[in-house]
N, CA, C and O atoms as a GROMACS GRO file, in nm:
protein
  416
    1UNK      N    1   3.475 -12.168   6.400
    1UNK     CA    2   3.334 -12.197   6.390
    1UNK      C    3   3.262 -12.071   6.340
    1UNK      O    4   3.279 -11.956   6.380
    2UNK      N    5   3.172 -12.120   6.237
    2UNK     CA    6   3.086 -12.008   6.183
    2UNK      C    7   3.006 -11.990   6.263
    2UNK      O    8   2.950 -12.075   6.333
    3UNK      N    9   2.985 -11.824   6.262
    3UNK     CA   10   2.803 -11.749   6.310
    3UNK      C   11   2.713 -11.881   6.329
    3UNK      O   12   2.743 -11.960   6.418
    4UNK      N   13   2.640 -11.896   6.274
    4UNK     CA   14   2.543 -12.012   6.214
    4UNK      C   15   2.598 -12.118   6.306
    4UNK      O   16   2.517 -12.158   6.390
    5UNK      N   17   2.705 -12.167   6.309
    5UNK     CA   18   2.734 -12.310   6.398
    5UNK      C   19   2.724 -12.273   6.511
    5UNK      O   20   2.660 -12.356   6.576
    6UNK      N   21   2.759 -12.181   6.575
    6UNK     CA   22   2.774 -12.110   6.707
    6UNK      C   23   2.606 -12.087   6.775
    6UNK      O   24   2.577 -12.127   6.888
    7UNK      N   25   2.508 -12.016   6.685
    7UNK     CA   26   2.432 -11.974   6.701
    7UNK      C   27   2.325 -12.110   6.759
    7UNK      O   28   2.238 -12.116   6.845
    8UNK      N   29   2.398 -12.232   6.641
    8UNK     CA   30   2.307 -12.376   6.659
    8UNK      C   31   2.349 -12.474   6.770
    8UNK      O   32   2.277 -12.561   6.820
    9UNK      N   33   2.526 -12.434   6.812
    9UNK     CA   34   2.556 -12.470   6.963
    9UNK      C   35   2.521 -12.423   7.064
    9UNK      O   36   2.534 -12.498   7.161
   10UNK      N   37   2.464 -12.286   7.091
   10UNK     CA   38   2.408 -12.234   7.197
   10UNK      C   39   2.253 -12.281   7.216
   10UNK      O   40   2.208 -12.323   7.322
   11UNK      N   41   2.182 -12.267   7.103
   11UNK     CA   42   2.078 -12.354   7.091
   11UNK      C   43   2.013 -12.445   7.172
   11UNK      O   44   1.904 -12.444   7.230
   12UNK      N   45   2.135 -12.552   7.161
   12UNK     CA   46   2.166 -12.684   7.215
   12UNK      C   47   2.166 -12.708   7.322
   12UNK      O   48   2.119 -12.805   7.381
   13UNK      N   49   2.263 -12.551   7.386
   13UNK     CA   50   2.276 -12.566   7.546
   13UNK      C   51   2.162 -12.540   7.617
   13UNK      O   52   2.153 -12.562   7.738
   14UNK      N   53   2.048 -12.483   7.531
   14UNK     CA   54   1.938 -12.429   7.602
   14UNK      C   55   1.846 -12.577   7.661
   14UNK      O   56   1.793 -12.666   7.596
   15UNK      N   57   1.856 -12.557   7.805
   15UNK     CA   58   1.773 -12.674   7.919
   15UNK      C   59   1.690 -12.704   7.914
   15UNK      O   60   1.637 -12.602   7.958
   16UNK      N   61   1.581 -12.790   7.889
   16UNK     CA   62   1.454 -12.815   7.902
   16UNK      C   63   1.401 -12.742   8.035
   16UNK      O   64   1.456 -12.768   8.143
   17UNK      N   65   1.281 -12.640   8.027
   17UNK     CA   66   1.235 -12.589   8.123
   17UNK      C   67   1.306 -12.426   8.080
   17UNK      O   68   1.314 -12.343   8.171
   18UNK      N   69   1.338 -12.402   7.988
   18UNK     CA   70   1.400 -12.309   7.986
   18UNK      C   71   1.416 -12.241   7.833
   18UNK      O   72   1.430 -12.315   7.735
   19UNK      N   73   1.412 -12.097   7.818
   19UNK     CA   74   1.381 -12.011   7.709
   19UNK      C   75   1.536 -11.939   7.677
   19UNK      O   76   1.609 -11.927   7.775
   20UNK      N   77   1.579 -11.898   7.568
   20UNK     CA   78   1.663 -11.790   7.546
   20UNK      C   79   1.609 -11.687   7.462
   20UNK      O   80   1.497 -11.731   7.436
   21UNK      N   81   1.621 -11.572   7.403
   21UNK     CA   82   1.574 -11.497   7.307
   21UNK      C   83   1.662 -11.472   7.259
   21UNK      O   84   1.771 -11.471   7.316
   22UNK      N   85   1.637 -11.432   7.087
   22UNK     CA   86   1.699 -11.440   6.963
   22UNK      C   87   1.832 -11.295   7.027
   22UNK      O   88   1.954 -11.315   7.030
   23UNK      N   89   1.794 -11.222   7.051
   23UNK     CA   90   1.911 -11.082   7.063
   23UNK      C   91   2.021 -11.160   7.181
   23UNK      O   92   2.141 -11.133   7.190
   24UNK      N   93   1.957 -11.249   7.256
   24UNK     CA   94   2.041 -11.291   7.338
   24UNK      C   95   2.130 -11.387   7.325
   24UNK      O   96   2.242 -11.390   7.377
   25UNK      N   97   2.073 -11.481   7.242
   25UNK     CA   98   2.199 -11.584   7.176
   25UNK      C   99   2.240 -11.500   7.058
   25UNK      O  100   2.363 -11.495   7.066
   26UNK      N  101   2.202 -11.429   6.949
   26UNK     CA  102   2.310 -11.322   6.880
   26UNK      C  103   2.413 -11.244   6.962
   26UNK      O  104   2.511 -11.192   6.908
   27UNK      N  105   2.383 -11.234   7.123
   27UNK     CA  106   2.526 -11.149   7.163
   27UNK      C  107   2.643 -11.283   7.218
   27UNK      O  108   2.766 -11.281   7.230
   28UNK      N  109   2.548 -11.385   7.240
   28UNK     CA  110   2.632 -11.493   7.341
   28UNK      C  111   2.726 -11.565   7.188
   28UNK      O  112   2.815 -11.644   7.220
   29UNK      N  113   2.710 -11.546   7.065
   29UNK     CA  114   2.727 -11.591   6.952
   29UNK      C  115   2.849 -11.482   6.916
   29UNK      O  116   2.921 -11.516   6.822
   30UNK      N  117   2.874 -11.375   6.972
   30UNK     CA  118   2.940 -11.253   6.950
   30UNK      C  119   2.907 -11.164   6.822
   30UNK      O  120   2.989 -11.119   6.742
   31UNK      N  121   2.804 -11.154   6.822
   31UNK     CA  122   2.711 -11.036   6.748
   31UNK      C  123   2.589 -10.998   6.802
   31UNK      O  124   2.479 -11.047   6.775
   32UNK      N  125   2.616 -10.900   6.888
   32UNK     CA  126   2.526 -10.842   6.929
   32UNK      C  127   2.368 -10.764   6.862
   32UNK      O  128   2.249 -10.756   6.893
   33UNK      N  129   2.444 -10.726   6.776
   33UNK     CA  130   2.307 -10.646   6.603
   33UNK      C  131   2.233 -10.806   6.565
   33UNK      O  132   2.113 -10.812   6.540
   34UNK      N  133   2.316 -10.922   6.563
   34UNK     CA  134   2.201 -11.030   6.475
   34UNK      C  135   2.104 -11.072   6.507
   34UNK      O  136   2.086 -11.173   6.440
   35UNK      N  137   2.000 -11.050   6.593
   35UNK     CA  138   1.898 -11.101   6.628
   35UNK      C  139   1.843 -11.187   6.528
   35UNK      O  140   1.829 -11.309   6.522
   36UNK      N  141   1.804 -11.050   6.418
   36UNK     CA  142   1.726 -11.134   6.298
   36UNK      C  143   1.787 -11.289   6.258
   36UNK      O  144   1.723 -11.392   6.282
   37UNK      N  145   1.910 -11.288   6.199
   37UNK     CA  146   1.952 -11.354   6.171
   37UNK      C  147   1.977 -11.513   6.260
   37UNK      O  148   2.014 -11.616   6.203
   38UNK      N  149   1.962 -11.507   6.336
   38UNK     CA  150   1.933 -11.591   6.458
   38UNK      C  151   1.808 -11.614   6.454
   38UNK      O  152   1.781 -11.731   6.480
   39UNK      N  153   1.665 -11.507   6.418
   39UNK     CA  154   1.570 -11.598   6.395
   39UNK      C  155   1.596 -11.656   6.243
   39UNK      O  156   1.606 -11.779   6.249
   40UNK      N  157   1.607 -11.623   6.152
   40UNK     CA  158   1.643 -11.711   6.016
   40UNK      C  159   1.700 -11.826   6.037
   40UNK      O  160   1.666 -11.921   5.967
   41UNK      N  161   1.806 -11.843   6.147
   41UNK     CA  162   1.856 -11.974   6.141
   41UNK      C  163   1.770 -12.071   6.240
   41UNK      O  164   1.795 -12.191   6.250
   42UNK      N  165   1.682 -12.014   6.300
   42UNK     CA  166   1.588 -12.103   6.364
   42UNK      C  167   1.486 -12.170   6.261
   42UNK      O  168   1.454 -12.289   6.255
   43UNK      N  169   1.422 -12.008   6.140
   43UNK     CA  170   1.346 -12.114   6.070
   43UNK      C  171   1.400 -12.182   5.973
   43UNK      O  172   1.341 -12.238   5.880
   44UNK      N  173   1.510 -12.178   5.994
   44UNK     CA  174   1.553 -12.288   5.829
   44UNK      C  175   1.642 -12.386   5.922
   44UNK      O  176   1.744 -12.439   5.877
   45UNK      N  177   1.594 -12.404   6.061
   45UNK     CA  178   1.687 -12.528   6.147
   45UNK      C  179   1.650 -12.680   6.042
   45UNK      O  180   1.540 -12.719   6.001
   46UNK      N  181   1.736 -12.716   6.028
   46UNK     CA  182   1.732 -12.841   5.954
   46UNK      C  183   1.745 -12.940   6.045
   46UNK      O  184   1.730 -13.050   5.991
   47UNK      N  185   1.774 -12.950   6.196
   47UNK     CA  186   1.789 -13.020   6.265
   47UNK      C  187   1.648 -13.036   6.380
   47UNK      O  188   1.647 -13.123   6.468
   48UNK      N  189   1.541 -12.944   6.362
   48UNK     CA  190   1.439 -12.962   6.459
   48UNK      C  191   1.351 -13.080   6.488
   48UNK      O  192   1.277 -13.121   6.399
   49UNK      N  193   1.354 -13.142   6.614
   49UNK     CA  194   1.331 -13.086   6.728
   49UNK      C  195   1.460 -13.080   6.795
   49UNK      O  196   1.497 -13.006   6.886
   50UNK      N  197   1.538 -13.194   6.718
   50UNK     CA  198   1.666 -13.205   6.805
   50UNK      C  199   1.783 -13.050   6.807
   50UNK      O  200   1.884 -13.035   6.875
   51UNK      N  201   1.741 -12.987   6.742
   51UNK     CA  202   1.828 -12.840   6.798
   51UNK      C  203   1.688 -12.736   6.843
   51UNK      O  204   1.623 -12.663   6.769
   52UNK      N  205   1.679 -12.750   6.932
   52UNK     CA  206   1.538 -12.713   7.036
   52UNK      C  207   1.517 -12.553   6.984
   52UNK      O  208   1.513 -12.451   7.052
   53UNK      N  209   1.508 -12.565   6.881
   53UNK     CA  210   1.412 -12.370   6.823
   53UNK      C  211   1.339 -12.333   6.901
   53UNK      O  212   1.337 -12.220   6.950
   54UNK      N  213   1.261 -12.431   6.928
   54UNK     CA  214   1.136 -12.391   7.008
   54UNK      C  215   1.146 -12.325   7.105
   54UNK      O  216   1.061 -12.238   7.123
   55UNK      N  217   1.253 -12.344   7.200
   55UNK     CA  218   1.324 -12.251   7.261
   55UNK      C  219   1.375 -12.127   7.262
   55UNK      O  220   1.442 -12.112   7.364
   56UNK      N  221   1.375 -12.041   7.203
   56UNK     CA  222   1.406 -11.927   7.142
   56UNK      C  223   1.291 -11.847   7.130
   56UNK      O  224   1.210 -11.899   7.054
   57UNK      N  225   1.244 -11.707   7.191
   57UNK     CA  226   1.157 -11.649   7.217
   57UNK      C  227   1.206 -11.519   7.136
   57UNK      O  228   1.310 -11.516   7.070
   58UNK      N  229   1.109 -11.406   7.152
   58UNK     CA  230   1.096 -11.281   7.168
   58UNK      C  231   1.191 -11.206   7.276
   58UNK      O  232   1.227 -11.271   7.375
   59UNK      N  233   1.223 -11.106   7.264
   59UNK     CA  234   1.250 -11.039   7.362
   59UNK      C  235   1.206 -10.983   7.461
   59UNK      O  236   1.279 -10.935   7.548
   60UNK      N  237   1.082 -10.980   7.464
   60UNK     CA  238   0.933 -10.970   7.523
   60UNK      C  239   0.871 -11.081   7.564
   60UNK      O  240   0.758 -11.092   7.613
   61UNK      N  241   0.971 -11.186   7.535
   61UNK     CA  242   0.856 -11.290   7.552
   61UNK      C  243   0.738 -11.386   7.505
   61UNK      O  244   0.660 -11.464   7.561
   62UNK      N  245   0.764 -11.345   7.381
   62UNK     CA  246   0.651 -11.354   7.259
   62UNK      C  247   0.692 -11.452   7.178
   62UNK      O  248   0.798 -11.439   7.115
   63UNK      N  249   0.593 -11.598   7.164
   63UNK     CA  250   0.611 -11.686   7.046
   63UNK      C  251   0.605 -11.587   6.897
   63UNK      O  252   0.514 -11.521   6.845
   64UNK      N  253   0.742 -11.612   6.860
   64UNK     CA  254   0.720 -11.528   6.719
   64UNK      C  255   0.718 -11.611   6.601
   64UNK      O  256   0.702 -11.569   6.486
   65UNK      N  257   0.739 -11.775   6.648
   65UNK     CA  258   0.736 -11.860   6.495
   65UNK      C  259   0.782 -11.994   6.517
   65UNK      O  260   0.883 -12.032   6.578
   66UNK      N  261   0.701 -12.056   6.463
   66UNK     CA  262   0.787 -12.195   6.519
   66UNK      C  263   0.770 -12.260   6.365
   66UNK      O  264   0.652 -12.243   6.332
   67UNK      N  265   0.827 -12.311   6.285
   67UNK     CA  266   0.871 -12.384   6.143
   67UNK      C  267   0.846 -12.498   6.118
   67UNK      O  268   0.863 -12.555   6.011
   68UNK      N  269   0.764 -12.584   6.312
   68UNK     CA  270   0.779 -12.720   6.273
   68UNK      C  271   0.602 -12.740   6.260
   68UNK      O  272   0.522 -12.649   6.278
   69UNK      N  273   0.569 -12.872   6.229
   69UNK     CA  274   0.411 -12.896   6.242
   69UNK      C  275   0.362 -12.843   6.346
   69UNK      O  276   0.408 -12.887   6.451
   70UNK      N  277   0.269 -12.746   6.355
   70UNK     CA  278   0.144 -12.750   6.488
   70UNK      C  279   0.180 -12.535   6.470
   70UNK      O  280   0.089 -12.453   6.459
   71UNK      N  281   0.326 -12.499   6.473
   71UNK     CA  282   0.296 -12.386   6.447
   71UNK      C  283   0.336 -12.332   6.592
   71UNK      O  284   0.390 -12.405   6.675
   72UNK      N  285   0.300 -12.163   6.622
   72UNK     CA  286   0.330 -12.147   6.725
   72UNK      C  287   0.251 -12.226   6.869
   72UNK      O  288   0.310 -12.240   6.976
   73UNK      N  289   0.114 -12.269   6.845
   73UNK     CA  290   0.066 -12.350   6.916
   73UNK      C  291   0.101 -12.456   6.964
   73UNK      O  292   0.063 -12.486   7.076
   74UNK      N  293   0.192 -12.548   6.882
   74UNK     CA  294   0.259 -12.648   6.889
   74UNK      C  295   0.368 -12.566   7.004
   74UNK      O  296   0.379 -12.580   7.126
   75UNK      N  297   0.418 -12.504   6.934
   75UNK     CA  298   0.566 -12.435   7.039
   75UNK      C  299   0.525 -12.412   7.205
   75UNK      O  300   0.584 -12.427   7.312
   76UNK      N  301   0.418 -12.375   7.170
   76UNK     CA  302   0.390 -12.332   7.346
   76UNK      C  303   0.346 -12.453   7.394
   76UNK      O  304   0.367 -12.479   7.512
   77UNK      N  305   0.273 -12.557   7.302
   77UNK     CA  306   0.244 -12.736   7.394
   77UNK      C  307   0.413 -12.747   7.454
   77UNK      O  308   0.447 -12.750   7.572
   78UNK      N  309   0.486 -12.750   7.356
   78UNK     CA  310   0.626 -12.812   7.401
   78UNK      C  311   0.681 -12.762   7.459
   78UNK      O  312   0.773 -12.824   7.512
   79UNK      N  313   0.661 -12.583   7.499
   79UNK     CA  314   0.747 -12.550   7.602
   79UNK      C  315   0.647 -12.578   7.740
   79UNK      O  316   0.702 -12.617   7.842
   80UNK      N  317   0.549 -12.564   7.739
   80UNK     CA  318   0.434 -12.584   7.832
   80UNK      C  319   0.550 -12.746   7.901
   80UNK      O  320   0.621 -12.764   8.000
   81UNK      N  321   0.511 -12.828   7.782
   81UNK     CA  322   0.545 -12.956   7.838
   81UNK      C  323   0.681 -12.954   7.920
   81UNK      O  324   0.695 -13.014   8.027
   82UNK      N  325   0.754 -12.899   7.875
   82UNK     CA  326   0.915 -12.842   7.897
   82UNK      C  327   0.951 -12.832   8.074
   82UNK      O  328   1.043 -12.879   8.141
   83UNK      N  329   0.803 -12.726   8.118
   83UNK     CA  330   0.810 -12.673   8.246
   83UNK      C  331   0.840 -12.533   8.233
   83UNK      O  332   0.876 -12.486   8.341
   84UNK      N  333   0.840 -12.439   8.126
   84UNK     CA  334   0.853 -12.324   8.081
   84UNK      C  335   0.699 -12.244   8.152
   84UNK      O  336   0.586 -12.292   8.140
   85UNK      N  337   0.737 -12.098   8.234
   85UNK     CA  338   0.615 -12.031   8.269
   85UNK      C  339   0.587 -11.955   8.210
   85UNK      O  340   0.683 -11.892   8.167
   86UNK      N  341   0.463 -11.909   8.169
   86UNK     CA  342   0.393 -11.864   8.123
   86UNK      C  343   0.309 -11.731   8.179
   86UNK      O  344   0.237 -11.758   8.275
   87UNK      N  345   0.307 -11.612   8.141
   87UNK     CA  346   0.221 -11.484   8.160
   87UNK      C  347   0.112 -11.446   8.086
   87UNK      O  348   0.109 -11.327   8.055
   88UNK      N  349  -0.008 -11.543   8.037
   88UNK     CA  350  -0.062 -11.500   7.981
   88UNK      C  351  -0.030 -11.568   7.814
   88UNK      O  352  -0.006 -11.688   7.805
   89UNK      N  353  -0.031 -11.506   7.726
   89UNK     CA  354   0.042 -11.553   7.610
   89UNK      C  355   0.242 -11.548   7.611
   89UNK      O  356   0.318 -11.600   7.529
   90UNK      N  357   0.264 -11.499   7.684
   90UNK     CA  358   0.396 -11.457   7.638
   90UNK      C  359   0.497 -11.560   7.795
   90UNK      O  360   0.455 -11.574   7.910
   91UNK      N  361   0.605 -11.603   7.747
   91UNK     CA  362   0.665 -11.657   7.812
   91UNK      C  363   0.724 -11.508   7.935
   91UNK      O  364   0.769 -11.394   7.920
   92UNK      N  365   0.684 -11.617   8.072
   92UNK     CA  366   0.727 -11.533   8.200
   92UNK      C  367   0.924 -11.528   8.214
   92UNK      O  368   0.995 -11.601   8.282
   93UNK      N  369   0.947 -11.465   8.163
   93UNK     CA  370   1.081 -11.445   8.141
   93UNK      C  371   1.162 -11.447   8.310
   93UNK      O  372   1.248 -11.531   8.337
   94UNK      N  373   1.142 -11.399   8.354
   94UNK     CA  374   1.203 -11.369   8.507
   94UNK      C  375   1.209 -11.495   8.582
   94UNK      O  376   1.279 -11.519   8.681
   95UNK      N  377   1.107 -11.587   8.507
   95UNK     CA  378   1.144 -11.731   8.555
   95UNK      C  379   1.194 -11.854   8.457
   95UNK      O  380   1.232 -11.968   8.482
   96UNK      N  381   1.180 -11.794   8.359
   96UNK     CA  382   1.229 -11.917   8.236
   96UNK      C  383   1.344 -11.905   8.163
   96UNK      O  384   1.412 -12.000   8.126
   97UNK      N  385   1.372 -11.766   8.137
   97UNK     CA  386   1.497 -11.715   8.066
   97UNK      C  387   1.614 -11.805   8.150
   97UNK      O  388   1.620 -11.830   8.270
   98UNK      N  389   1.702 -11.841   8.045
   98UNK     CA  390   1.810 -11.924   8.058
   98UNK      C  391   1.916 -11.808   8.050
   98UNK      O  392   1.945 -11.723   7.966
   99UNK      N  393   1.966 -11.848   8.190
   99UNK     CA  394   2.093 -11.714   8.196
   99UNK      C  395   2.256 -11.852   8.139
   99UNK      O  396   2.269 -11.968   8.179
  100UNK      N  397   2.342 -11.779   8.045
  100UNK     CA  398   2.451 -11.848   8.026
  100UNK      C  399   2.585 -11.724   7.995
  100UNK      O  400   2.567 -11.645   7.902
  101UNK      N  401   2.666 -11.720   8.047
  101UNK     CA  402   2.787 -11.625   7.997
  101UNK      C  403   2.801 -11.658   7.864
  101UNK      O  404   2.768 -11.767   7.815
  102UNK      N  405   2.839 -11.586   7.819
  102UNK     CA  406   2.948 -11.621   7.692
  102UNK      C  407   3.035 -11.770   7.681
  102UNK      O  408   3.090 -11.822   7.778
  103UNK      N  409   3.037 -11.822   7.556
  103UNK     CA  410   3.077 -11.947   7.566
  103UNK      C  411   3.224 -11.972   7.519
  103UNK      O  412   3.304 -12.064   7.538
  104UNK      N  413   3.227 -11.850   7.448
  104UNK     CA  414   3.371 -11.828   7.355
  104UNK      C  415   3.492 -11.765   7.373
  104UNK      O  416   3.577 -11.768   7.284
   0.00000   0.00000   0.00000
């Protein structure tokens, strides 16, 4: 399985009610350096909503882009809707971050 497929199966596993960030599925993907590239494959997901981008944060916590209609505004309705917490603008990580080992 390619980078890219891996990156769009972890994706997948991410729970409703629940966030991962881009550096964090690049290490669970076994590349730790790809962050970026993990966001690229979020915005060119050809499968959204059904491979949940929206899911995928900042490392901080921070809506950094969402690709589908509505924008990052849209992203935070749907994680809002999700059950995802919130600090203000930036997702409350200490309660939403989706913890998963390595899958591979």
């Amino acid at each position: 399985m390619n980078f890219k497929d891996k990156v769009y199966k972890i994706c997948w596993s991410i729970p409703r009610g629940k966030v991962a960030t881009y550096g964090q599925i690049a290490k669970l993907a076994g590349k730790p350096k790809a962050a970026r590239a993990v966001g690229y494959f979020m915005r060119i997901n050809p499968d959204a909503p059904d491979t949940p981008c929206h899911r995928v944060v900042a490392s901080d916590g921070s809506l950094t882009g969402y690709s589908g209609a509505g924008g990052i505004k849209k992203k935070r309705q749907m994680l809002i809707k999700e059950g995802v917490k919130f600090k203000g603008v930036k997702v409350a990580l200490n309660n939403s971050q989706y913890i998963q080992k390595n899958i591979w």
